[in-house]
Structure formats: structure tokens, C-alpha cells
C-alpha positions in Angstrom: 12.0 -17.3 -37.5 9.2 -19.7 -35.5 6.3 -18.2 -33.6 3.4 -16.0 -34.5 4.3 -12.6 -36.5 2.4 -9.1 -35.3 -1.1 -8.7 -36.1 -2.8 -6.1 -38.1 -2.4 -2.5 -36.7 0.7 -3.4 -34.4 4.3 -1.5 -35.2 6.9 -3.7 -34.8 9.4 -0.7 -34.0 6.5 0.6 -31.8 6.4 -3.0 -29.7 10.6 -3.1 -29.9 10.7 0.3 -28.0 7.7 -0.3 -26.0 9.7 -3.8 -24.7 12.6 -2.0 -24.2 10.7 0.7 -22.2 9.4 -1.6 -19.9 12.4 -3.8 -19.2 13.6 -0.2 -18.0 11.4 0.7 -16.1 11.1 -2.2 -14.2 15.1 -2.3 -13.3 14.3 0.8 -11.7 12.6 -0.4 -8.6 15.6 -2.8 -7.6 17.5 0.6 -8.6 15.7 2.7 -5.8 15.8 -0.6 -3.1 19.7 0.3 -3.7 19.1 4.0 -3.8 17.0 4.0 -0.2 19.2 0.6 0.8 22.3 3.3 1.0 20.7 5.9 2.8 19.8 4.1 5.8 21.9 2.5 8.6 23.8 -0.8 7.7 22.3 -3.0 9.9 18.5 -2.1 8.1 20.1 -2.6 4.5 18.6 -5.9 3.4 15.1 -4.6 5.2 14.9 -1.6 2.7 16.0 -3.7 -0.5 13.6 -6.1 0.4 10.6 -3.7 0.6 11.4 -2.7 -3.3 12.0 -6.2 -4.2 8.1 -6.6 -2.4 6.4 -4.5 -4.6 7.9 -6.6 -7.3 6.2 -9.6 -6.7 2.9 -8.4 -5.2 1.9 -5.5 -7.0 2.4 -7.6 -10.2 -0.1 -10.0 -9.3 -2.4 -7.5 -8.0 -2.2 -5.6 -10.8 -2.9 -8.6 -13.2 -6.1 -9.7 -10.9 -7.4 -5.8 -10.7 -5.8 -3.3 -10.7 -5.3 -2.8 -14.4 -9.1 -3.3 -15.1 -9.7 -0.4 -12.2 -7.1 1.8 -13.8 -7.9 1.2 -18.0 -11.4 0.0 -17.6 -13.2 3.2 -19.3 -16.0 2.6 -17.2 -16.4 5.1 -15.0 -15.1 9.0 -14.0 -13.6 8.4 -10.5 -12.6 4.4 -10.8 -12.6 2.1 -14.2 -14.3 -1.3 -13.9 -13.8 -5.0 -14.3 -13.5 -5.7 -17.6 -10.0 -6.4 -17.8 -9.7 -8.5 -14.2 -7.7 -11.5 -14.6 -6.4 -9.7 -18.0 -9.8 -10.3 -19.7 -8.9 -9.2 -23.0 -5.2 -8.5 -22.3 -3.9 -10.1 -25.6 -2.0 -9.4 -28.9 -4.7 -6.8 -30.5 -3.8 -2.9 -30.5 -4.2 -1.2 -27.1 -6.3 1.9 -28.6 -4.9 5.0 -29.5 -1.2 3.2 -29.8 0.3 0.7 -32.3 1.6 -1.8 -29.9 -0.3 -5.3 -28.5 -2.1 -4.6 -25.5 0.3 -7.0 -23.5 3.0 -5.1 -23.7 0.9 -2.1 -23.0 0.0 -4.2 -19.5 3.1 -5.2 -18.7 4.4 -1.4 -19.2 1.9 0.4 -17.0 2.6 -2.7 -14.0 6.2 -1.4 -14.4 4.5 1.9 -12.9 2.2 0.5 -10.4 5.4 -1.4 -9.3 7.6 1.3 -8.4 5.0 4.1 -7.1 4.5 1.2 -4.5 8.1 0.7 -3.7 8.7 4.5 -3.2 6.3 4.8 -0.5 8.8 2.5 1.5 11.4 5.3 2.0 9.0 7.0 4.7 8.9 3.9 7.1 12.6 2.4 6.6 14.1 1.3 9.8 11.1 0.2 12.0 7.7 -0.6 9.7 7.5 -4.3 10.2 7.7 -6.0 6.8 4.6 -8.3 7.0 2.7 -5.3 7.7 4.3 -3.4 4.6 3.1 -6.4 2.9 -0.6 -5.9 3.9 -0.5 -2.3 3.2 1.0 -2.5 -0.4 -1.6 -4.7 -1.0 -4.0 -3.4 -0.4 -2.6 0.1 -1.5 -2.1 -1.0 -5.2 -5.7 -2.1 -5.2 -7.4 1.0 -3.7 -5.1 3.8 -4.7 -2.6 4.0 -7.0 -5.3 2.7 -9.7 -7.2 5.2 -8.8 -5.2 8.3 -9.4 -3.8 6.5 -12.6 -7.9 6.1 -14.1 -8.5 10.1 -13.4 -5.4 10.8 -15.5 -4.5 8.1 -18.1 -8.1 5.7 -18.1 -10.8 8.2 -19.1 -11.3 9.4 -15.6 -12.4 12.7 -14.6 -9.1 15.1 -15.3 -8.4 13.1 -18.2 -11.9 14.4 -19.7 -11.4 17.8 -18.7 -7.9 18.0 -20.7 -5.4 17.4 -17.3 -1.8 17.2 -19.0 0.1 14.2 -17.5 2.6 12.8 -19.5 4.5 10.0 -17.4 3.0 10.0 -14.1 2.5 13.5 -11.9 -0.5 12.6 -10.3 -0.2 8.6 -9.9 3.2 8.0 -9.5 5.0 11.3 -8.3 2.3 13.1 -5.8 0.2 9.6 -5.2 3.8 8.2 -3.6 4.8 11.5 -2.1 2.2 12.1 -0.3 1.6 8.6 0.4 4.4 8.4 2.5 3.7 11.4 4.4 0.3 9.7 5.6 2.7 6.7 6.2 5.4 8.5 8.1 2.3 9.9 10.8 0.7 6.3 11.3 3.5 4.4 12.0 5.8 7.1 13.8 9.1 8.1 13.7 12.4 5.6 14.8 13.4 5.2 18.4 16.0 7.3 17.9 15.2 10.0 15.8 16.2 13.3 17.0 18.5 11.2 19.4 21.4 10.4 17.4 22.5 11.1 13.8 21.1 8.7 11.5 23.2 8.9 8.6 23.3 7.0 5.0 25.9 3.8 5.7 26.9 3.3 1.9 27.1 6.8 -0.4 28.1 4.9 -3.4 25.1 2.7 -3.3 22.9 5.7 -3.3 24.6 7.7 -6.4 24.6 4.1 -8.2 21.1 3.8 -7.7 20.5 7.3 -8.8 22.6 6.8 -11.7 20.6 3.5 -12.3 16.9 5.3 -11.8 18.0 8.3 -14.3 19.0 5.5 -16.9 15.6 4.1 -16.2 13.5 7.0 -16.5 14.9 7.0 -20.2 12.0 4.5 -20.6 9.4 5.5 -17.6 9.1 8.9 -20.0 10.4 8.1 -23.4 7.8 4.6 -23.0 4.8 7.1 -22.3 5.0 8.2 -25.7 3.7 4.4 -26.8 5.9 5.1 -30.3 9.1 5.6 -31.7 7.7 9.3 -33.1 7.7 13.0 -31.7 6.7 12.2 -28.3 8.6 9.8 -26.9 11.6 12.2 -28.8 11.3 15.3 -27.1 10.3 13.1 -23.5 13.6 11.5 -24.0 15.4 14.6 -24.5 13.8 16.6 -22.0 14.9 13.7 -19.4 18.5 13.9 -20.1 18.0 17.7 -19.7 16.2 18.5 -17.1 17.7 16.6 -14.2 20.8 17.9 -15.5 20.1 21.3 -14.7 18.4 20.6 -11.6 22.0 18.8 -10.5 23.7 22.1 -11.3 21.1 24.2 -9.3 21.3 21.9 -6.4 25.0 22.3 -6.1 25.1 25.7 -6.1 22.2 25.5 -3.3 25.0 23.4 -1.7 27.7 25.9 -2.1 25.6 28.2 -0.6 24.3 26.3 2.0 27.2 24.1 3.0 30.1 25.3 1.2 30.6 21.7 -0.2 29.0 19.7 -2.6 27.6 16.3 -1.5 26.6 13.1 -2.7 23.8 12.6 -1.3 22.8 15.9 -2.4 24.3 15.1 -5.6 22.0 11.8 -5.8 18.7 13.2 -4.4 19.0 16.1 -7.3 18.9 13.5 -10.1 15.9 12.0 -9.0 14.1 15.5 -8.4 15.0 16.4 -11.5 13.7 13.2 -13.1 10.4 13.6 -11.2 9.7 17.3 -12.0 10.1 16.8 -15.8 8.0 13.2 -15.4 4.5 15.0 -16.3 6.1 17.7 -18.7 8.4 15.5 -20.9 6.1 15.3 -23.9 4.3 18.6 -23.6 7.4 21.1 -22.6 10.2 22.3 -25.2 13.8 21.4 -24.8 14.6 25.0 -23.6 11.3 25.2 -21.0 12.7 21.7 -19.4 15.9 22.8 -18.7 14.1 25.5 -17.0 12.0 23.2 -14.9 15.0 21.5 -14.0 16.3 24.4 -12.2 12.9 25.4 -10.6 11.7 21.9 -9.1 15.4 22.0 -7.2 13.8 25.1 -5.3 11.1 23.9 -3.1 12.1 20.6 -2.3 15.6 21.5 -1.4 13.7 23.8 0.8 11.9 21.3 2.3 14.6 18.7 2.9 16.3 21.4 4.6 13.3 22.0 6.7 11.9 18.8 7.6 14.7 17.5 10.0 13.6 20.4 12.0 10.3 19.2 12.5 8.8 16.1 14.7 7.8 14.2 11.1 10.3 11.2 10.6 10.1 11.0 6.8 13.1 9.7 6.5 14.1 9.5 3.1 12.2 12.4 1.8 9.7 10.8 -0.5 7.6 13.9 -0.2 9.9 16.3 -0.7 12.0 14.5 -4.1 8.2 12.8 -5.2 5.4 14.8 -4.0 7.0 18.1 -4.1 8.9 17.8 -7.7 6.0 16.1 -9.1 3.6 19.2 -8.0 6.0 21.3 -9.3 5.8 19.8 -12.6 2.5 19.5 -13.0 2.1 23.0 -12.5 5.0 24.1 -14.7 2.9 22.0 -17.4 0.1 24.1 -17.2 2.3 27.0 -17.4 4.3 25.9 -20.5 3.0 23.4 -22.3 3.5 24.1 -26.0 1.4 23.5 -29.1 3.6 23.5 -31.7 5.7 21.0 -29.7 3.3 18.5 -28.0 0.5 19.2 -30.8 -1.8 18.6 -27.9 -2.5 22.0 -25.9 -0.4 25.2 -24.8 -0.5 26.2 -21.4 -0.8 29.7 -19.7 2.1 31.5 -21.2 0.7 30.4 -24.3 -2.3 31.5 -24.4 -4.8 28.9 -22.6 -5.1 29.9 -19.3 -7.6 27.7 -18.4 -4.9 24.5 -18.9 -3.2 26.1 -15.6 -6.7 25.4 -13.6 -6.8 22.2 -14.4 -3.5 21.4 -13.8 -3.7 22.8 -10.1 -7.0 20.8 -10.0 -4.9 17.9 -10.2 -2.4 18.8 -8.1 -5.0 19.5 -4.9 -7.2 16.4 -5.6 -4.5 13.9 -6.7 -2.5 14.2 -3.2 -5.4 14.7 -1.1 -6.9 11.2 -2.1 -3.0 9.7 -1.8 -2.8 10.7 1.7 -6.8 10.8 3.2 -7.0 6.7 1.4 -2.9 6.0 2.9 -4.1 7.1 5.9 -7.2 5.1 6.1 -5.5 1.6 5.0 -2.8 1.9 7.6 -5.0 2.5 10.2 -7.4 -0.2 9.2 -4.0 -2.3 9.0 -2.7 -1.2 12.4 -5.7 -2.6 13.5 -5.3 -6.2 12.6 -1.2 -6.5 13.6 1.5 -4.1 14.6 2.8 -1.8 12.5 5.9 -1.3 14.0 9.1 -2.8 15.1 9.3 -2.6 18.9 12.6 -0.6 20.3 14.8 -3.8 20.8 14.1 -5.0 17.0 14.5 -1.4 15.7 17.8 -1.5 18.2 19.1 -4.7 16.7 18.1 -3.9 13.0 15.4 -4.7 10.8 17.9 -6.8 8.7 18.4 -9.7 11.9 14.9 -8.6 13.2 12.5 -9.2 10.2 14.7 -12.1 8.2 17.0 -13.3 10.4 19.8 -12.4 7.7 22.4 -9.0 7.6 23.7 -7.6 4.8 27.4 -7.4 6.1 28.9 -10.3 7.8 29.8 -8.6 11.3 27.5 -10.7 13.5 26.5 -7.5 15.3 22.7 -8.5 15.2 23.1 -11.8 15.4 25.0 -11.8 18.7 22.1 -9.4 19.8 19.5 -11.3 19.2 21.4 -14.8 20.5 21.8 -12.5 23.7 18.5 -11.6 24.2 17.6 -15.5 23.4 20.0 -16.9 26.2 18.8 -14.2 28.5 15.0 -14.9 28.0 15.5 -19.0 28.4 17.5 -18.2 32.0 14.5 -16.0 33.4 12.0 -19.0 32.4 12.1 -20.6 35.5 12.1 -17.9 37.8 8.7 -16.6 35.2 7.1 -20.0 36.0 
């Protein structure tokens, strides 16, 4: 075998794994493009895809110029520094505290960066213009997400005072939930919300995607173990078995509810379930994570109930299966985190009830700096070009409207926006 063999101090089992990990992770964001691509109206489909295949190329490079440095950089207690920009000292020696070369450490936590972006997208489907998005997730990626991901994982301020996060609570699951509920005020809700139903066009496509982002999350918790020993074991174990049981709760909910079990419903459950056990998988026991699966389908079934009620166009409830399940299990961590299972720190119904505080520290600071910064950024954006689609490109689809393509070959938009063409050359003359 050619090429150079692993240094000193690396695990080649360790780097396998970790490889593997990654490569899952990142099949998860086209995963959720097909996951929100199903739940929105066919003639938005390729829009929605697109906006996950976005994050793919520019949080990549952003998180190779900066972001990583501002996330890992042990510099500081609120933000890390520069020390890795332009992967300065990304290379084949150990990333500390793991056996594996710090590129594939890199190249793992982008995976993360890459996706929390994407799942902010599911608020503003259907009328966000995508050069705008573009802008935003920019700049987002730069001033957020590596944020929250320094207090937790980079020596930051919860980090020091002993915040339990396995896999992403506080960056990826509350930082994207409540992301998108900043999102889903700026730019406004879709022409014709509350006017007609606006139902998913392709059901399959969502349960494949969910299907596709539980398989994932195999390495998004498993990977945050960094080894192929205990932690990454009971992580992926507790993944299999806690969105299991939150996909039983939710259809008895459904029973109750609706006297049918749905897809969708079906589909949304794995992907709470998959959230809420995100910050708990290495610190929980089997038993306590089947548990969490049934409590995080509670409160954001509740609130996907609820929210349709209201005047807040969130459409694909990021805040509810994201901000909500990822509070809940960042909580629940606090609560049950288990010594003799994690070797790391019991939570409050072991004994340490001072674990709980700092767990609800993190679960008030982490989405109050997701939504006050989201907020902010789009604003500041708004300021410099549109947000929004206007009613006639949100009428024809964002599909035709923002790529001049449609997913299915009906023509529909097409004809529309030909229409519109022919009927703004004959006015001309009577403009001029």
C-alpha cells in the first residue's frame, strides 16, 4: 500500500470510524433538502433542495477560512480566535483529547456547521429569495453557529462550567430552531398562508428523507464519541432507541388526536426523536433514552399542533422538531446523566443537582443568542436586497422564479412566467 502510514498517537480504527462518521453526516443535509423538498408545494421543490445543497458549498468554505478557528480556537470564553483560519495547523497530528488526525476532526465538525445551516431553511421555504438565503447563511455560519459550538465543545464558557452536550443541543438543535423562528418573523409568512391549505406535495420523499437523516445520525452521535470505545457505543445505541420510542408515542398522540396515523407525522417523529437524544446519547443509559424518546414527542407535538393557529408562518416546524426536542434533551441530560455510564457526571436524579442548572443555563442562553444574532443579520441583510419573493414569484413558484427550472415537467410555471413576459412587452409602448 503507497502513501504516508498514520503518525504517532493516531488510531487507525479511531480515523476509520471517524471517516465513516463524517461521510454520514454529511449525506444528511441532501437527506433533509429531500425531507423539507416533500413537505412543500411541487412547484417550490427544486427551491428547497437547493437551499440544503447551499449550505453545502458555502458553509464549507466558510468554515475552512473561519469558522473552525472561531469555534476550536481555545482562545477565549464567549468566541475562540484565529489560530486555525485558513486551517492553520489543520493537519495529520492528533486533534487533542482524541486519537484521530486533526483533518478528519475538521472535516467532521463542518459536517455539523453544514447542516445546522441547512435546517434553518425550513422556516422560509416558499418565498425567501435564494440570493438573499445566500447572504444570510453566510454570514450566519460566521457569526453564530461558531459561536454557540465554542461555549459548548471549544473551551467556551458552559464547556468550563461542566455543560453536558454530547452531539449538538446547543449549536445544532436550539441554535437552528430558534434560528428559524427569528427567520420566519423577518421575512414573513407566504402570500397565502392562512388562505388555502398548503400541504406537503410528495409524502414519500419526506419519510425517505427521514429514514435517510435517522441512518445519518448513526454518525452525527456515534462520531461525537471521536473512538470506537464506550461512547460512541452507548450514543449509537441510544440513537436507534430513542427515536423509536418517540415514533410509538407520536402515534398514539395521532390516534388520539386524529384517529389515524400519518406519515408526515410518522416522519417528523423520527427526526424529534433523533434531536432530543442528540445531547444525551453519550451521557444517558439505554433504559433513560428510551424514556426521553417518549418525552421529547410531548411538547413539540404540542406545538406543531398549536402553531398553525397562530399568525407565525414557520412552515416546516424547525422550532418545534429542532429547538423544542433539542431543549428537551438538554434538560433531560441534566436530569439523567449517569456516572457509571458516561464516566463523566450524573445529573439531578443522581445526585448532582447542580448539573441540572447548568444545563438550563444552556438552554436560556444558547437560543437567546440563535434568535437576538438571526434577527440582527436578516435585518441588516433586508437592508441591502429583498428578502422576499414578491406575490407573483411566490404565485408562480420559487422553482421557475429563482432558477428558471421545475422539478416536474408540467410547464405550469413556465407558461406563467412566458405569460407575464408577452404581457409586459405589449404594455411597453403604451409605458413609453
Amino acid at each position: 500500500m503507497g502513501g504516508m502510514q498514520l503518525g504517532a498517537g493516531i488510531s487507525a480504527g479511531d480515523t476509520a470510524w471517524m471517516l465513516v462518521a463524517t461521510a454520514l453526516v454529511l449525506m444528511m443535509t441532501p437527506a433533509l433538502g429531500l425531507f423539507y423538498s416533500g413537505l412543500v408545494r411541487s412547484k417550490s421543490t427544486l427551491n428547497t433542495f437547493m437551499m440544503s445543497v447551499a449550505a453545502l458549498g458555502v458553509v464549507t468554505v466558510t468554515w475552512a477560512l473561519i469558522g473552525y478557528s472561531l469555534a476550536f480556537d481555545h482562545g477565549g470564553s464567549l468566541v475562540g480566535g484565529l489560530r486555525y483560519a485558513l486551517l492553520h495547523d489543520v493537519n495529520f497530528a492528533p486533534q487533542p483529547g482524541t486519537a484521530i488526525p486533526r483533518l478528519v476532526f475538521w472535516a467532521f465538525e463542518a459536517s455539523f456547521a453544514i447542516i445546522t445551516a441547512a435546517l434553518i431553511s425550513g422556516a422560509v421555504v416558499e418565498r425567501m429569495r435564494f440570493g438573499a438565503f445566500l447572504v444570510f447563511i453566510t454570514a450566519w455560519s460566521i457569526v453564530v453557529y461558531p459561536v454557540l459550538a465554542h461555549w459548548v465543545w471549544g473551551g467556551g464558557w458552559l464547556q468550563h462550567n461542566g455543560t453536558l452536550d454530547f452531539a449538538g443541543g446547543v449549536p445544532v438543535e436550539m441554535g437552528s430552531g430558534f434560528s428559524a423562528f427569528a427567520a420566519a418573523l423577518v421575512v414573513g409568512p407566504r402570500r397565502d398562508y392562512h388562505r388555502q391549505a398548503l400541504l406537503p406535495h410528495n409524502a414519500v420523499y419526506v419519510l425517505l428523507g427521514a429514514g435517510l437523516l435517522w441512518f445519518g445520525w448513526f454518525g452525527f452521535n456515534g462520531g461525537s464519541g471521536f473512538s470506537v470505545g464506550h461512547p460512541s457505543v452507548l450514543a449509537f445505541t441510544n440513537t436507534l432507541l430513542c427515536p423509536a420510542c418517540t415514533l410509538v408515542v407520536w402515534f398514539g398522540l395521532d390516534l388520539v388526536r386524529e384517529r389515524r396515523i400519518t406519515a408526515i407525522g410518522a416522519a417528523t417523529a423520527i427526526v424529534v426523536g433523533c434531536v432530543g437524544i442528540t445531547p444525551a446519547a453519550g451521557y444517558i443509559s439505554p433504559l433513560l433514552a428510551m424514556a426521553l424518546g417518549a418525552v421529547a414527542a410531548l411538547p413539540s407535538y404540542a406545538l406543531i399542533v398549536w402553531r398553525p393557529r397562530t399568525r407565525l408562518d414557520e412552515s416546516l416546524d424547525v422550532l418545534a422538531a429542532h429547538g423544542t426536542a433539542g431543549m428537551t434533551g438538554i434538560l433531560f441530560t441534566g436530569l439523567a446523566a449517569q456516572l457509571s455510564w458516561n464516566g463523566v457526571a450524573n445529573g439531578l436524579f443522581f445526585g448532582h443537582a447542580a448539573q441540572l442548572g447548568w444545563q438550563a443555563l444552556a438552554a436560556l442562553a444558547g437560543p437567546a443568542y440563535a434568535f437576538i444574532a438571526t434577527f440582527i443579520l436578516l435585518r441588516l441583510v433586508g437592508l441591502v436586497m429583498p428578502l422576499r419573493a414578491d406575490d407573483r414569484q411566490q404565485a408562480v413558484g420559487m422553482d421557475v422564479a429563482e432558477h428558471g427550472e421545475e422539478a416536474y415537467t408540467t410547464g405550469e410555471g413556465a407558461i406563467l412566467v412566458a405569460h407575464d413576459e408577452e404581457r409586459s412587452e405589449s404594455l411597453a409602448p403604451s409605458l413609453s
